[in-house]
N, C-alpha and C positions, 0 to 999 in steps of 0.2 A: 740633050745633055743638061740646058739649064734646067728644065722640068725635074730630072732627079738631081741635082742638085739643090732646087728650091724644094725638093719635097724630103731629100736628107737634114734641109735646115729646121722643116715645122718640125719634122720627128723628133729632134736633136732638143728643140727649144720644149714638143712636150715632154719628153724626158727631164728637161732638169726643171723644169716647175712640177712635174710630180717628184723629183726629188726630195725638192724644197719645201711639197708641206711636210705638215708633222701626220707622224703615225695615227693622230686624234682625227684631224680633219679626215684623210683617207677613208678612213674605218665609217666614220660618219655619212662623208659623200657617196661611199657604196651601200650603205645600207639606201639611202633615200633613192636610190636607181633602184634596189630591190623593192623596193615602194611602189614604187612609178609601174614597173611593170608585173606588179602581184609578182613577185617572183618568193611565194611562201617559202620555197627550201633552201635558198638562198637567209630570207631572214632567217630563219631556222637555226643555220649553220652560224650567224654571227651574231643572234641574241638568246640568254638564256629566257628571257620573255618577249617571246615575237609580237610586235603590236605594228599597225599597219594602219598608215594615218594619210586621208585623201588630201592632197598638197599642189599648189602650185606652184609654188617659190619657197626655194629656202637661203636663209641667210646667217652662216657661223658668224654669234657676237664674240665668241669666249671660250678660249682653252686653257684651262688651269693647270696647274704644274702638277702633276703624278705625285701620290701620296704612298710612299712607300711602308706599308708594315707587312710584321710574320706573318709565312704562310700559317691561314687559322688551322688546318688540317692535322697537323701534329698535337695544337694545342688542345682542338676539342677530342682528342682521342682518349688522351690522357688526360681530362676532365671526367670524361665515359669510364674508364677504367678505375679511377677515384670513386666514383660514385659507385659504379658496380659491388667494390670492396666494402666503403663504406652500408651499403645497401644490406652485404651478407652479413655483415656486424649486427646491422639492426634486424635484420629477421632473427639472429639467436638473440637477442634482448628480449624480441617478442614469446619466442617461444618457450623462456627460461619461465617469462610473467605468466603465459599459459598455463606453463606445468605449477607454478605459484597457485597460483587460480583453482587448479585443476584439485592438489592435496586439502586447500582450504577447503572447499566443498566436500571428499571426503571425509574431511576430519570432523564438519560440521554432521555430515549423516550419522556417526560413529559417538556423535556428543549427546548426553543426555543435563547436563548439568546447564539451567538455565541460564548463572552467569557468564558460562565459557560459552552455548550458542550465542548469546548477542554479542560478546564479542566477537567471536569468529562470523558473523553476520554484518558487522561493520567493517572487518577483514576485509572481509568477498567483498561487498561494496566498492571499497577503494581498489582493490587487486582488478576490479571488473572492470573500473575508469581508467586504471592504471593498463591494462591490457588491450584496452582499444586505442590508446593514445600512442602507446608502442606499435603498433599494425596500420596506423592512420599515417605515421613516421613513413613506416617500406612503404604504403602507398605515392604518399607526395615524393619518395625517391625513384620510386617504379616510373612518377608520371616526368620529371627531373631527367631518366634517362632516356625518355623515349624520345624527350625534346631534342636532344644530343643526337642522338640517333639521326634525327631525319634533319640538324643542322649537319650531321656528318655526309651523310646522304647530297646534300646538296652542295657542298661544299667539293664532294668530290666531281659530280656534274660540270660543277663551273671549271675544276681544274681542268675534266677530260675536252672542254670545249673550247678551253685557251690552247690547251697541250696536243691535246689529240690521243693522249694517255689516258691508259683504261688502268693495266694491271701495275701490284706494290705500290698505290700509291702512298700507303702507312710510311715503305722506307724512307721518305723524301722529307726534307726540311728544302727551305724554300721562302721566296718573300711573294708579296702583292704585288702590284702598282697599282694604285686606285686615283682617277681621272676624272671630272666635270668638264664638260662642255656644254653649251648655253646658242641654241640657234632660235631666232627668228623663223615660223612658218607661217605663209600664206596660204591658207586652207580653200579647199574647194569655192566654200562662201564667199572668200574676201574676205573672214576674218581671219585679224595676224594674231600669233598668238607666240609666246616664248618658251621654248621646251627645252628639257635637262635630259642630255646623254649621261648616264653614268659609266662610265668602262670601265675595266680588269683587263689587266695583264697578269699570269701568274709565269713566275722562274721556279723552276725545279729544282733542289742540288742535293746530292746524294756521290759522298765526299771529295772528289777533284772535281766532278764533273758536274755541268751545266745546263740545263732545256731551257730554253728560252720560249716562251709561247707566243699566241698573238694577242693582238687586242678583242676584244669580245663587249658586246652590252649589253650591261647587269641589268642597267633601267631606262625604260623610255615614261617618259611623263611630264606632263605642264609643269610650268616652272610655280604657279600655284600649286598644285598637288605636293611639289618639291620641298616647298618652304613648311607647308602641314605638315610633312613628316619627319622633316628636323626637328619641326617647333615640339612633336608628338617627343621624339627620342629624345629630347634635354630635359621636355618633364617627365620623362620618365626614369631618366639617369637621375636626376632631382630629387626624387620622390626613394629611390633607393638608398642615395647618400642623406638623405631625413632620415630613415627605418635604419641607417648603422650608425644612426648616433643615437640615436631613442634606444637600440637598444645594449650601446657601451654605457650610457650614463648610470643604468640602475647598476652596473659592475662600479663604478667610479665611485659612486654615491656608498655604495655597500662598505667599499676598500675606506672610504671617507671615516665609518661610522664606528669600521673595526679600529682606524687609527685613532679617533678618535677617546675611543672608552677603554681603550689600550691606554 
C-alpha cells in the first residue's frame, strides 16, 4: 500500500512540474529527446527545418514573451492578387507600345520623303526603348509574383504544421505567436555553444470560431548565425527605407520648383 501510494505521489508531483513549465520549454525538451535518439520523424513533425545536432547536455537560458502579429497568409494573398492585376495592366501598356512600334515601322516602309523617314526613324528609335522598358516592367512583376507565390506556399506549410490543416486555408484570418528561446549545448566535443529556438504558434479564425495550433520550430541555429541575420534584415530594411526617400525627394524637389516659379 505504501509502494502505490509513494509511487501516486512521484506521478502526481511529475504531473504538476510538467504543468508548470511553459509550452516553450516542453516543445524544446522534446525536440532534444528526438535528437538524442535520431528519431528524424519525430523532428520532422515538430520542425519546419529539421536539423539534428550531436549534444550532451542542454541547458534553457531564455524564454521570451510570444510576439503576437497577423496571420501573414491573408496578407500575402492579397498582395499576389494586386500584383497579378497590376501585372495585366502592364502587359496592355506593353502591347498598346507594340502596336505603336509596330504602325511606326509601317508607315516608315510606306514613306518616301526624306524628312518624314528620319523623323519616323527617331520615332522607332524611342518607341523601341520605349517598348522594351514596358515588357522588362511585366518581367520584374512576373518575377515579384513568383516570390509571393512560394512565400505563399510556405506560409501555408507552417500553418498546416502548427494546425494540422490542409484544406481553405484562404478563408481564415488569424494571428501568429512568434517566440525566442536561447539554450546552452554541450556538444559531443565539449564545446558549449548557445543556440536560438525560433517557434510559431499559429490561431485560425474564421468568424465565431477558433483552431488553436501548436508550437512548431521555424528555426534552429547558433546564436552567432542568429545575430548575422538580424544584423543582415535591419540593413536590409535600412537600405529600403534609403531608396523611399531618394526616391520621394525628386517629387518634393519638382513640387518645390512648380511652387516656386508659380
Amino acid at each position: 500500500m505504501k509502494k502505490i501510494i509513494l509511487l501516486l505521489a512521484v506521478l502526481g508531483f511529475i504531473v504538476v512540474m510538467t504543468s508548470c513549465q511553459k509550452a516553450e520549454e516542453v516543445t524544446v525538451s522534446k525536440y532534444f529527446q528526438a535528437m538524442q535518439h535520431n528519431d528524424k520523424d519525430t523532428m520532422a513533425t515538430m520542425s519546419f527545418e529539421p536539423r539534428d545536432i550531436e549534444y550532451k547536455a542542454f541547458e534553457i537560458l531564455s524564454i521570451e514573451e510570444p510576439v503576437v502579429e497577423e496571420l501573414q497568409l491573408p496578407i500575402l494573398l492579397k498582395k499576389s492578387a494586386d500584383m497579378e492585376k497590376r501585372k495585366k495592366d502592364q502587359v496592355l501598356l506593353a502591347v498598346e507600345k507594340d502596336d505603336e512600334l509596330a504602325e511606326a515601322e509601317d508607315e516608315l516602309e510606306d514613306t518616301r520623303r526624306r524628312s518624314k523617314r528620319d523623323e519616323l526613324e527617331k520615332k522607332i528609335e524611342e518607341l523601341t526603348t520605349q517598348a522594351e522598358e514596358e515588357k522588362q516592367k511585366v518581367k520584374t512583376m512576373q518575377l515579384e509574383i513568383n516570390q509571393l507565390d512560394k512565400a505563399i506556399e510556405r506560409e501555408k506549410a507552417l500553418i498546416t504544421l502548427s494546425t494540422g490543416m490542409r484544406e481553405n486555408l484562404e478563408m481564415f484570418s488569424g494571428e501568429t505567436h512568434l517566440s525566442r528561446v536561447t539554450v546552452k549545448i554541450t556538444l559531443e566535443n565539449d564545446e558549449v555553444q548557445n543556440y536560438v529556438f525560433l517557434l510559431r504558434k499559429d490561431v485560425l479564425k474564421l468568424q465565431d470560431k477558433q483552431s488553436n495550433g501548436r508550437l512548431i520550430i521555424l528555426k534552429l541555429m547558433s546564436e552567432d548565425d542568429y545575430k548575422k541575420e538580424m544584423q543582415a534584415k535591419e540593413e536590409e530594411k535600412s537600405m529600403g527605407e534609403t531608396e523611399e526617400v531618394t526616391e520621394e525627394q525628386p517629387a518634393a524637389q519638382e513640387q518645390k520648383e512648380e511652387e516656386t516659379n508659380g
